[in-house]
N, CA, C and O atoms as CSV, one atom per row, in Angstrom:
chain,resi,resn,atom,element,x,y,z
A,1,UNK,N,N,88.337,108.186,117.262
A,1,UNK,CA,C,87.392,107.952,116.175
A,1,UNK,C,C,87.979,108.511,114.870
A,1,UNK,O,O,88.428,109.655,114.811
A,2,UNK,N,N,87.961,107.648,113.802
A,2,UNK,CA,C,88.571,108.179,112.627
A,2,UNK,C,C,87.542,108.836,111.803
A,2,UNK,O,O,86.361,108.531,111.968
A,3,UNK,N,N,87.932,109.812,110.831
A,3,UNK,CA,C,86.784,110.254,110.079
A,3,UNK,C,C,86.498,109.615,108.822
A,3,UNK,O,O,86.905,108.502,108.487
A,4,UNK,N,N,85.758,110.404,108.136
A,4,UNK,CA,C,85.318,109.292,107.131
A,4,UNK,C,C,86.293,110.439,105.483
A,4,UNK,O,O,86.550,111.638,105.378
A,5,UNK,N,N,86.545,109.148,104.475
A,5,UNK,CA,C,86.964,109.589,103.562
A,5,UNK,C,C,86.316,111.076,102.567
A,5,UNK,O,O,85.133,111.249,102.276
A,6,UNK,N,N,87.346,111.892,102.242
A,6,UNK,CA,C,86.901,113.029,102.200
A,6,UNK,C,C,87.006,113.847,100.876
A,6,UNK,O,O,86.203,114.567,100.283
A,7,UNK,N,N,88.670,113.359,100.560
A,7,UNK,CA,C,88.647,114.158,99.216
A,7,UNK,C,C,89.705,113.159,98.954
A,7,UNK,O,O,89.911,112.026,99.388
A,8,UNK,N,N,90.527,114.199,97.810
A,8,UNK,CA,C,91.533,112.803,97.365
A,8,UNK,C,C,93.243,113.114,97.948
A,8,UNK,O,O,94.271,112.797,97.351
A,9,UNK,N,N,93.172,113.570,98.806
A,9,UNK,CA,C,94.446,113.318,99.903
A,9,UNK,C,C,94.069,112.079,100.534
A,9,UNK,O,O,94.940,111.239,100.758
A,10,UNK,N,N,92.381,111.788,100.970
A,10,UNK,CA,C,92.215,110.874,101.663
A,10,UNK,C,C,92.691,109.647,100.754
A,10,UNK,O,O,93.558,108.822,101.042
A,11,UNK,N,N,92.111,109.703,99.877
A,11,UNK,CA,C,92.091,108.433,98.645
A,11,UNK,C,C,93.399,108.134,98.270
A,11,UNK,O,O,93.689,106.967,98.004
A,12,UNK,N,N,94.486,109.297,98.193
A,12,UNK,CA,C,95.998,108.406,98.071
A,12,UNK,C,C,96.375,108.031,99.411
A,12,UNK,O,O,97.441,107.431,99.547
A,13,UNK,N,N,95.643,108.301,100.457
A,13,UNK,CA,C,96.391,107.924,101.887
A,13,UNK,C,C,95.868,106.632,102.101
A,13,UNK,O,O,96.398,105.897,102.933
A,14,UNK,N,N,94.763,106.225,101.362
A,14,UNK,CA,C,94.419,104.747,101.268
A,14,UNK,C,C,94.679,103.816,100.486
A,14,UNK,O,O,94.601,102.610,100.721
A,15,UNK,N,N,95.087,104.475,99.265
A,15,UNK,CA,C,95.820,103.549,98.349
A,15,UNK,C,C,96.961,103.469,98.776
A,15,UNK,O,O,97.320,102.302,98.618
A,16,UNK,N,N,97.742,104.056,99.233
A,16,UNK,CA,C,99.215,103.855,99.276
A,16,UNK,C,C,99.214,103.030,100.461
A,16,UNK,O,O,99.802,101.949,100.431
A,17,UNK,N,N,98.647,103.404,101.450
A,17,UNK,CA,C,98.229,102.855,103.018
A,17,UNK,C,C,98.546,101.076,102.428
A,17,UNK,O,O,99.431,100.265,102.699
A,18,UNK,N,N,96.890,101.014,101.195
A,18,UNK,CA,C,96.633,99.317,101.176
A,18,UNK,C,C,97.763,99.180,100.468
A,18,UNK,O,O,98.552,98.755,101.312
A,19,UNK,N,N,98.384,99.276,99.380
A,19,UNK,CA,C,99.339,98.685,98.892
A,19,UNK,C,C,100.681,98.179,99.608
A,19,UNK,O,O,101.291,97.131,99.394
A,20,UNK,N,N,100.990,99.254,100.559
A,20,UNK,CA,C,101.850,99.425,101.512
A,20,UNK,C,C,101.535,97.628,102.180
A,20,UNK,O,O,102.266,96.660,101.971
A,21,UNK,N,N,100.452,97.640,102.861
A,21,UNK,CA,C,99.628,96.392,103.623
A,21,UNK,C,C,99.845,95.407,102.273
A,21,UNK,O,O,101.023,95.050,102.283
A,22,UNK,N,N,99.242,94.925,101.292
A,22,UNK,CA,C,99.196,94.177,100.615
A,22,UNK,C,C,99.975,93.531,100.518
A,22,UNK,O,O,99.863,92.318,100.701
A,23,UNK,N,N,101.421,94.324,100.082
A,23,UNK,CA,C,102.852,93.498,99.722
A,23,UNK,C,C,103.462,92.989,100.907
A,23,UNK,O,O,104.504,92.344,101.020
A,24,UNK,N,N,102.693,93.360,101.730
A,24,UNK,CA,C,103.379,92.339,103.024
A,24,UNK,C,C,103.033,90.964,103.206
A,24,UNK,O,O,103.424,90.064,103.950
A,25,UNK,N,N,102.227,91.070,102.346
A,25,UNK,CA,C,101.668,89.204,102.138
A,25,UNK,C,C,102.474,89.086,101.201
A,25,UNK,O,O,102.783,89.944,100.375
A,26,UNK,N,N,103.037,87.461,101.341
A,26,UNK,CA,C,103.902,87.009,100.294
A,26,UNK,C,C,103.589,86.739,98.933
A,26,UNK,O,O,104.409,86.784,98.016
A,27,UNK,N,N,102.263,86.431,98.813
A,27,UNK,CA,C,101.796,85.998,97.476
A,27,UNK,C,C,101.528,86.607,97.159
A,27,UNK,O,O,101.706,86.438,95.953
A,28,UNK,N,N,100.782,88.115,97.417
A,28,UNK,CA,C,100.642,89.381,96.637
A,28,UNK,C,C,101.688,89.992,96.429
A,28,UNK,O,O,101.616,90.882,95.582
A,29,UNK,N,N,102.992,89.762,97.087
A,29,UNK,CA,C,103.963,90.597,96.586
A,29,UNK,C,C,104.705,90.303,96.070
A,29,UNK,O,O,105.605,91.129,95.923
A,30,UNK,N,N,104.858,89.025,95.470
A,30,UNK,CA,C,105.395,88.290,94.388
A,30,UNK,C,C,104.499,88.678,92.876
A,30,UNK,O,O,105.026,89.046,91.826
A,31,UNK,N,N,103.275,88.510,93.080
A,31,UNK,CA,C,102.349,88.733,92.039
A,31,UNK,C,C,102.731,90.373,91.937
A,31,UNK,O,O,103.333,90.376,90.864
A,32,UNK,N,N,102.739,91.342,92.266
A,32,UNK,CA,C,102.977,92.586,92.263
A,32,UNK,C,C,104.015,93.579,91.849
A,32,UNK,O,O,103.915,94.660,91.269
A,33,UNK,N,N,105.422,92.662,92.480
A,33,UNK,CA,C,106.499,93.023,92.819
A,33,UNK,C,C,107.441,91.880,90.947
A,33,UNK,O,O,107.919,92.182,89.854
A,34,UNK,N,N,107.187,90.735,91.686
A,34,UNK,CA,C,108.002,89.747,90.780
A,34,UNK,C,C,107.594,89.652,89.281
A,34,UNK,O,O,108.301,89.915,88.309
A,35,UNK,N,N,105.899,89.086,89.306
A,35,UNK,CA,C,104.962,89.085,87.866
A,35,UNK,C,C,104.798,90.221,87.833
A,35,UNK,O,O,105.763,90.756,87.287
A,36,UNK,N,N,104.000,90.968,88.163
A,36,UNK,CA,C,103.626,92.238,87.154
A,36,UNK,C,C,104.939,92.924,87.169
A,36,UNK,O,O,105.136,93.531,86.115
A,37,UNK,N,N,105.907,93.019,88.040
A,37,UNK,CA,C,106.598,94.527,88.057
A,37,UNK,C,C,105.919,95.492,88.196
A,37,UNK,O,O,105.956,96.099,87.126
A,38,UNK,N,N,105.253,96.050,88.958
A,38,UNK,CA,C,104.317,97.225,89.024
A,38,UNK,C,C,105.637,98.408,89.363
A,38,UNK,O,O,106.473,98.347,90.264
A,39,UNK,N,N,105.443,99.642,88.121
A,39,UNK,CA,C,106.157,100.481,88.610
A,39,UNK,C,C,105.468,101.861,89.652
A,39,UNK,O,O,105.089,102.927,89.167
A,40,UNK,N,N,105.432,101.543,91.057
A,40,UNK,CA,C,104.633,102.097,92.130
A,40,UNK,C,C,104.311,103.784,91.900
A,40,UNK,O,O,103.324,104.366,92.349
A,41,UNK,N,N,105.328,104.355,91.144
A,41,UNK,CA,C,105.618,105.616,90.892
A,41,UNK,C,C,104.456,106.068,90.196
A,41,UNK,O,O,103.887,107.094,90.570
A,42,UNK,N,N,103.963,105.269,89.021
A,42,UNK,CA,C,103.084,105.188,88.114
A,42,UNK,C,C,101.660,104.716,88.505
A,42,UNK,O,O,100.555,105.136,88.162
A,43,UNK,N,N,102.089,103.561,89.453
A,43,UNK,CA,C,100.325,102.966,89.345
A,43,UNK,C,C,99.731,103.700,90.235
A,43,UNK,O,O,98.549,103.940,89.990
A,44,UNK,N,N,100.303,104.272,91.487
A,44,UNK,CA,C,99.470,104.814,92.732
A,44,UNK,C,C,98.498,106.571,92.067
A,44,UNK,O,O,97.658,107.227,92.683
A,45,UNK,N,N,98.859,106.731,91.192
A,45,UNK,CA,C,98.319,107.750,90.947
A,45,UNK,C,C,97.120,107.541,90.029
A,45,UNK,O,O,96.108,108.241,89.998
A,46,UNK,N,N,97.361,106.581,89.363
A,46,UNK,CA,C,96.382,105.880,88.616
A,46,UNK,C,C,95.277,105.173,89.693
A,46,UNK,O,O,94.127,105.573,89.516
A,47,UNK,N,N,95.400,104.487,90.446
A,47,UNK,CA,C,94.739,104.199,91.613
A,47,UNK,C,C,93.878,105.342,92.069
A,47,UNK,O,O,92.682,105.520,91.839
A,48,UNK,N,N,94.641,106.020,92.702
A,48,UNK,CA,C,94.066,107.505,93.257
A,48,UNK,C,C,93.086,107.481,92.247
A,48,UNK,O,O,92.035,106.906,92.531
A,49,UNK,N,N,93.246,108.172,90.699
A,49,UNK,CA,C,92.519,108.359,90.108
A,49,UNK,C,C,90.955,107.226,89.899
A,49,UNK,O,O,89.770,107.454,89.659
A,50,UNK,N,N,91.580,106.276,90.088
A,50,UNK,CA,C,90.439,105.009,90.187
A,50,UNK,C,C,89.264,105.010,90.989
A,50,UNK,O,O,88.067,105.194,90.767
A,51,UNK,N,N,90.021,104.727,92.079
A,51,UNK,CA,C,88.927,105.268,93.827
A,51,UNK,C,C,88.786,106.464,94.188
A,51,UNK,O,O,88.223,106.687,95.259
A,52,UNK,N,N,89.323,107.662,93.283
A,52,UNK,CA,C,88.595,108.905,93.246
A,52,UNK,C,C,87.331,108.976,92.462
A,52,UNK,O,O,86.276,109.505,92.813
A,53,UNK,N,N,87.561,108.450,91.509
A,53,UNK,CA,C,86.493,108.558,90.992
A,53,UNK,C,C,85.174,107.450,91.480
A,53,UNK,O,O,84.080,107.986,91.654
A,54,UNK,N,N,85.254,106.261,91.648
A,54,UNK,CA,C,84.685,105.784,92.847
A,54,UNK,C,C,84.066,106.170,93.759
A,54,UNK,O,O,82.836,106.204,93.784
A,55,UNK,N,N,84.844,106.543,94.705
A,55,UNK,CA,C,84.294,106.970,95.897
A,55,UNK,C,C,84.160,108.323,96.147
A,55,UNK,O,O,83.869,108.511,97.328
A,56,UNK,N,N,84.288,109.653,95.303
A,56,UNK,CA,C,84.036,110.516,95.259
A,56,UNK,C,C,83.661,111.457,94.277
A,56,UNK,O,O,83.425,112.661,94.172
A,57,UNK,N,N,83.701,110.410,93.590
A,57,UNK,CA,C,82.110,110.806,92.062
A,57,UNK,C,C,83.378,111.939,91.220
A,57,UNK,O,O,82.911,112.878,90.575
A,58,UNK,N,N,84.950,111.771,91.282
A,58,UNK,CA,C,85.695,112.673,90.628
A,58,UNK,C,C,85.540,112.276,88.989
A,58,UNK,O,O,85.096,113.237,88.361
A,59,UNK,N,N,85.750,111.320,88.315
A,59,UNK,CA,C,85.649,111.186,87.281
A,59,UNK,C,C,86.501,111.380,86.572
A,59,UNK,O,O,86.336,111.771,85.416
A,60,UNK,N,N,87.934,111.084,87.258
A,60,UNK,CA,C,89.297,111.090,86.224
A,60,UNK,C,C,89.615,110.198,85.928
A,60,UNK,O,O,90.580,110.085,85.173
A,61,UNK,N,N,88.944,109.178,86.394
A,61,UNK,CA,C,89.937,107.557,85.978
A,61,UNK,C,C,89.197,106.882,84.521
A,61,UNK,O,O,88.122,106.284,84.559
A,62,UNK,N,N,89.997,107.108,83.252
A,62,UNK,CA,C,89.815,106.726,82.157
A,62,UNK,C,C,90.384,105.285,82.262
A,62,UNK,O,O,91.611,105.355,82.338
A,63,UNK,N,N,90.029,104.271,82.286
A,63,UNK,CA,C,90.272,102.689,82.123
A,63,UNK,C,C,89.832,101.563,81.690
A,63,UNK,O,O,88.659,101.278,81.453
A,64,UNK,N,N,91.022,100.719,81.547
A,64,UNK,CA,C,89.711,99.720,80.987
A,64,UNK,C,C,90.026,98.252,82.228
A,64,UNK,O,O,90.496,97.196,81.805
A,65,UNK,N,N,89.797,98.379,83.209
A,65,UNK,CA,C,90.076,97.146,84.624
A,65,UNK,C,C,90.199,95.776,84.305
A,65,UNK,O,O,90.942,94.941,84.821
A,66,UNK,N,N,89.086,95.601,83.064
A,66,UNK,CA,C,88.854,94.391,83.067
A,66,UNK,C,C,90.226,93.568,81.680
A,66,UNK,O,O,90.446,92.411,81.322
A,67,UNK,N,N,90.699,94.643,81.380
A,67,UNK,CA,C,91.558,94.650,80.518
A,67,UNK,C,C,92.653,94.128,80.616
A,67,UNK,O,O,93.176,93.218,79.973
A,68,UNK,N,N,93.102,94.922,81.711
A,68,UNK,CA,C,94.612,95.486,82.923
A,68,UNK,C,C,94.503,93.901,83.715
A,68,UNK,O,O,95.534,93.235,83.819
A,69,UNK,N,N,93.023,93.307,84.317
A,69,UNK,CA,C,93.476,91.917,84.768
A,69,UNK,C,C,93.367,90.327,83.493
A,69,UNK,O,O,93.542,89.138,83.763
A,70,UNK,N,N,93.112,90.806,82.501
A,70,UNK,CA,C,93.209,89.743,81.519
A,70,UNK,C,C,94.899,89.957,81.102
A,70,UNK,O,O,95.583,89.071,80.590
A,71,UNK,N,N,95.290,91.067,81.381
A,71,UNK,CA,C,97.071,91.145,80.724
A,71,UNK,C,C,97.523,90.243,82.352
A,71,UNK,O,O,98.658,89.787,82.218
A,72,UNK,N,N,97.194,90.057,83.132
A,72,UNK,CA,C,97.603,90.098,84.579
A,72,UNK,C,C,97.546,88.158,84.200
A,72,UNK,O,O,98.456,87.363,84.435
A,73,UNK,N,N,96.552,87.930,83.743
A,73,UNK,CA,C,96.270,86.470,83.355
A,73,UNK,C,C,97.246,85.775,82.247
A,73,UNK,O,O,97.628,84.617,82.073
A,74,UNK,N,N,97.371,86.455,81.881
A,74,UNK,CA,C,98.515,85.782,80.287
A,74,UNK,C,C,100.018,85.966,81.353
A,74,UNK,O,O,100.916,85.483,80.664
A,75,UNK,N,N,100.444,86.299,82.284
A,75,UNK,CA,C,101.421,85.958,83.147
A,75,UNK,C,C,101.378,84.711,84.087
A,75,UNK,O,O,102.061,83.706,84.289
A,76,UNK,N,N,100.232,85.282,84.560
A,76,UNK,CA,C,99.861,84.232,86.000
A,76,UNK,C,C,98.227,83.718,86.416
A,76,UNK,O,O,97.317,84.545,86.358
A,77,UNK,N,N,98.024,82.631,86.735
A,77,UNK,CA,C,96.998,82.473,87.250
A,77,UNK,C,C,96.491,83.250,88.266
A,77,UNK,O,O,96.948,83.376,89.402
A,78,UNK,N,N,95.306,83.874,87.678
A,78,UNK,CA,C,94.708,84.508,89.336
A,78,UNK,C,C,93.713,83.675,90.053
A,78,UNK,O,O,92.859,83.093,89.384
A,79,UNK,N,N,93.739,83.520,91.745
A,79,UNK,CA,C,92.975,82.804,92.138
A,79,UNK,C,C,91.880,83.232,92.745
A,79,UNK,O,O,91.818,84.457,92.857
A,80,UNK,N,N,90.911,82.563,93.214
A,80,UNK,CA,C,89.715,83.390,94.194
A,80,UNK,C,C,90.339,83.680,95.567
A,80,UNK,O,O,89.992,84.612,96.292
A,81,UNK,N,N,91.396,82.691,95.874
A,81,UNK,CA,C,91.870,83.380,96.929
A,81,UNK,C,C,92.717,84.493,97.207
A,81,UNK,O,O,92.979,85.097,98.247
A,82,UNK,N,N,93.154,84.642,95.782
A,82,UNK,CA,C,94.573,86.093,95.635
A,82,UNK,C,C,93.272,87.473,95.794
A,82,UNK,O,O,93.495,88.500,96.435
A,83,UNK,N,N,91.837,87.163,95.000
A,83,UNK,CA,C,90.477,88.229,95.412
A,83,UNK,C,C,90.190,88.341,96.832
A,83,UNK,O,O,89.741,89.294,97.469
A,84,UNK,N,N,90.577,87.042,97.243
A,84,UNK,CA,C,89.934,87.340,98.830
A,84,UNK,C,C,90.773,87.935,99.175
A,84,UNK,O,O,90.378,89.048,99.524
A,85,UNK,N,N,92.260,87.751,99.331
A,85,UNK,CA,C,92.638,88.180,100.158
A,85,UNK,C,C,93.125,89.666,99.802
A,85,UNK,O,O,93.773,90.290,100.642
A,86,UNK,N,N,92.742,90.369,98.265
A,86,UNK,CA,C,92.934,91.609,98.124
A,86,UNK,C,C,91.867,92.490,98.689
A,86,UNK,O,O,91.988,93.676,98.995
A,87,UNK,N,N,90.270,91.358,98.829
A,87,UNK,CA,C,89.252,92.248,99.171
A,87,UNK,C,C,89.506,92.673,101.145
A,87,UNK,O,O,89.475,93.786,101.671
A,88,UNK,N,N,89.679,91.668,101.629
A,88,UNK,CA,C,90.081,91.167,103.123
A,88,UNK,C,C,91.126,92.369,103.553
A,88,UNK,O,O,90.986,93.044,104.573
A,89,UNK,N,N,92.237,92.527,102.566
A,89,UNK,CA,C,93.328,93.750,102.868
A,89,UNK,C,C,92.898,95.029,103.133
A,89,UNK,O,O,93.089,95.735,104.124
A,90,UNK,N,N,91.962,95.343,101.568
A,90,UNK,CA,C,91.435,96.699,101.316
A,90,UNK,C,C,90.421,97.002,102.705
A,90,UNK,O,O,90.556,97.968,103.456
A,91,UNK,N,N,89.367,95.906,102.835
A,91,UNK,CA,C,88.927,96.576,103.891
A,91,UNK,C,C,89.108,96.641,105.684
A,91,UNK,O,O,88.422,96.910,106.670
A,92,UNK,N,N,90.396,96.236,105.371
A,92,UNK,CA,C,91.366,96.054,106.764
A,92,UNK,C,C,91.610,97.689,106.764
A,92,UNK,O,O,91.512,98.406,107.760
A,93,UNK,N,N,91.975,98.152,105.328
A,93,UNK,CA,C,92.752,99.151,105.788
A,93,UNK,C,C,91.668,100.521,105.195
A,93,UNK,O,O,92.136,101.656,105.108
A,94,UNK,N,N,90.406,100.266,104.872
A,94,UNK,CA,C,89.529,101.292,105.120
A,94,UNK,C,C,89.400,101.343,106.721
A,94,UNK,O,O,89.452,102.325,107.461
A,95,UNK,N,N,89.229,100.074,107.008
A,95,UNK,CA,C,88.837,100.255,108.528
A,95,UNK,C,C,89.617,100.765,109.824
A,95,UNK,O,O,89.265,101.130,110.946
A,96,UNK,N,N,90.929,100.615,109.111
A,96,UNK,CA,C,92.063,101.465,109.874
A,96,UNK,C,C,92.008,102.660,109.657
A,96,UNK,O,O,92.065,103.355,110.672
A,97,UNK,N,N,91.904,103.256,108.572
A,97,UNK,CA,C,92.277,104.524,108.502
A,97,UNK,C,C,90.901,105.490,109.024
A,97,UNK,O,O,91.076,106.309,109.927
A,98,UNK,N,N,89.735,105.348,108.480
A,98,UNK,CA,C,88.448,106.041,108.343
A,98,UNK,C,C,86.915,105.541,108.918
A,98,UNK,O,O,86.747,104.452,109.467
A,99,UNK,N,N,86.223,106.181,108.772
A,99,UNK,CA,C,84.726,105.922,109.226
A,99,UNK,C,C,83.856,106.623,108.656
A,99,UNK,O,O,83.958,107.750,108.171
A,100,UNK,N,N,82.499,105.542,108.759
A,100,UNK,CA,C,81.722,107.378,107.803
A,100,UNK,C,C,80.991,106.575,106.598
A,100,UNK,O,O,81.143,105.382,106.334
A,101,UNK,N,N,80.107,107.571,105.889
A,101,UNK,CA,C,78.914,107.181,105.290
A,101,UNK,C,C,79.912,106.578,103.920
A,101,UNK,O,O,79.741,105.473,103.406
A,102,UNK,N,N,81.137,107.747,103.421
A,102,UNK,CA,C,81.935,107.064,102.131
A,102,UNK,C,C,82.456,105.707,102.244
A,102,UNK,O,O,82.184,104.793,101.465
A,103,UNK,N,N,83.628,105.588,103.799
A,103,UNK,CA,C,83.872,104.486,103.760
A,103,UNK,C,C,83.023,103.161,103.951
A,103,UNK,O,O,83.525,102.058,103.735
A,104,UNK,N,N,81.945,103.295,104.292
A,104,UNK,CA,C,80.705,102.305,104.375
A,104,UNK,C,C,80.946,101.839,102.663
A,104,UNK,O,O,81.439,100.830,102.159
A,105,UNK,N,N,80.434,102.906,102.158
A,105,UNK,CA,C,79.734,102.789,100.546
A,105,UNK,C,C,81.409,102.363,100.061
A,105,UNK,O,O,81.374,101.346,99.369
A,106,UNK,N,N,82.189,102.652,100.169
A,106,UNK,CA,C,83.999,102.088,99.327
A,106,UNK,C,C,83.736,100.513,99.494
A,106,UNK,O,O,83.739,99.757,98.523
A,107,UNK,N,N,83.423,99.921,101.312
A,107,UNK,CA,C,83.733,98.992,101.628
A,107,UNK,C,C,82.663,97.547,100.539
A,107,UNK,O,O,82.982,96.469,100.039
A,108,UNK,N,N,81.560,98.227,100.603
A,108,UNK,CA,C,80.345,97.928,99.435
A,108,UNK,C,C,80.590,97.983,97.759
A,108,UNK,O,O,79.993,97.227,96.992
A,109,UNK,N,N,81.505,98.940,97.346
A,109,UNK,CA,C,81.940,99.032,96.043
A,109,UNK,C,C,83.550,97.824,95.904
A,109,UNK,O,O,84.002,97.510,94.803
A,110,UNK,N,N,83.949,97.502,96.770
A,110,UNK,CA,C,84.937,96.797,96.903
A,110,UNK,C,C,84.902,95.318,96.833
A,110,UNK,O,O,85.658,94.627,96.150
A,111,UNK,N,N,83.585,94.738,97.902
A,111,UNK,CA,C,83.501,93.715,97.632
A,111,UNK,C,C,82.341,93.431,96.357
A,111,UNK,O,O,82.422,92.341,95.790
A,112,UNK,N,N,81.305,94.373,95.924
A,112,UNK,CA,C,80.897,94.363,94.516
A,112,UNK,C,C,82.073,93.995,93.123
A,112,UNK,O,O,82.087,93.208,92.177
A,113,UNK,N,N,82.752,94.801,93.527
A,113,UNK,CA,C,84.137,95.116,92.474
A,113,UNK,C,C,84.503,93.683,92.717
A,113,UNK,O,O,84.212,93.059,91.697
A,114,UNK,N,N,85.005,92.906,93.609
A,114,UNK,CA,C,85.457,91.664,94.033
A,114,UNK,C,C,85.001,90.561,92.839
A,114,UNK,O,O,85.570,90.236,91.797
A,115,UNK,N,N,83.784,90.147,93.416
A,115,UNK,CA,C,82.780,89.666,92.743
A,115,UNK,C,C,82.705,89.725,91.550
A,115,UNK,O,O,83.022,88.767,90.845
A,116,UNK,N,N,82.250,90.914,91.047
A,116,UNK,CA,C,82.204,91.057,89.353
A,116,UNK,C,C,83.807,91.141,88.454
A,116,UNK,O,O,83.773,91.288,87.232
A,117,UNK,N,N,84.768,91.065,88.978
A,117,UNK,CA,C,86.282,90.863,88.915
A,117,UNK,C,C,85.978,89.336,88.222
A,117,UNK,O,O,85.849,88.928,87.068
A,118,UNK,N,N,85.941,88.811,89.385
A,118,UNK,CA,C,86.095,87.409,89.341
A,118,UNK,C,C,84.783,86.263,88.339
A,118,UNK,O,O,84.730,85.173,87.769
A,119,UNK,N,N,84.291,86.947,88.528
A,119,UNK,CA,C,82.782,86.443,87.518
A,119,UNK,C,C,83.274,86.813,86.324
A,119,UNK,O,O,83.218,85.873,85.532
A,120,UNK,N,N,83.949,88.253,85.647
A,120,UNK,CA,C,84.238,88.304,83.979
A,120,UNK,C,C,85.354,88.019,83.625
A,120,UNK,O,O,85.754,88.121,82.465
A,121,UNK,N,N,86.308,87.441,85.014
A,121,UNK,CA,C,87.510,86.612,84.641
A,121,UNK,C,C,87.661,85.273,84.847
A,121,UNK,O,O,88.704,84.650,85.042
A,122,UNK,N,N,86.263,84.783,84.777
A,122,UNK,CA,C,86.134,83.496,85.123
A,122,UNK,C,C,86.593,82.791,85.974
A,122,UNK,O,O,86.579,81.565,85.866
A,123,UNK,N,N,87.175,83.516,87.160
A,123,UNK,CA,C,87.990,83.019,87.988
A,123,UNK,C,C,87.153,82.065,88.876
A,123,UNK,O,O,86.049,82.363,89.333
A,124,UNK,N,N,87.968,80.554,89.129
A,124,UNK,CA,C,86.954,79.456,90.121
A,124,UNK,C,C,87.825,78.986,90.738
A,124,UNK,O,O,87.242,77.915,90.567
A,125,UNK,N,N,88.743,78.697,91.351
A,125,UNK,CA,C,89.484,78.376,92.207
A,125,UNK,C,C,90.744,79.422,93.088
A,125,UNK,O,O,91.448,78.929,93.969
């Protein structure tokens, strides 16, 4: 039985965990790797900071999300299916790692987050 997310050792062991998972799909890791160039060194801590504050009410992540995927758009089309299958990943790999009242409520803030992603980026196909 896994436990449930706890502090933020847990939260980089899940970001790094999903990203780790993600780029193993080809089309996210082209979008990731090829279009954005994500420099991993940089974003995972920013992440951390993201779903720390998220899912454990920390309150370090200064951002602007909706920002970060309109720059993501002036590269590449994003699709509803590149959302599905980021939402589909993430909670593959809550469900691997943890259990528990947080990861319930992450798995709920994730596909919320999904949704309202895709609704203020107009995304329809």
């Amino acid at each position: 039985m896994n436990r449930d997310i706890e502090n933020l050792d847990d939260i980089t062991l899940l970001v790094k965990t999903f990203y780790d998972e993600l780029c193993k799909n080809p089309v996210m890791d082209h979008l990731y790797n090829k279009v954005m160039k994500i420099d991993w060194e940089e974003h995972i801590p920013i992440m951390v900071h993201f779903w720390g504050s998220l899912v454990l009410r920390s309150g370090s992540y200064r951002g602007d999300i909706i920002g970060h995927h309109h720059h993501v758009i002036d590269k590449i089309p994003l699709t509803l299916s590149m959302f599905e299958q980021w939402e589909h990943c993430f909670i593959e790999t809550l469900d691997s790692l943890f259990q528990g009242t947080n990861t319930e409520k992450t798995k709920k803030r994730v596909t919320a987050m999904t949704k309202s992603l895709v609704t203020k980026l107009n995304i329809n196909s």
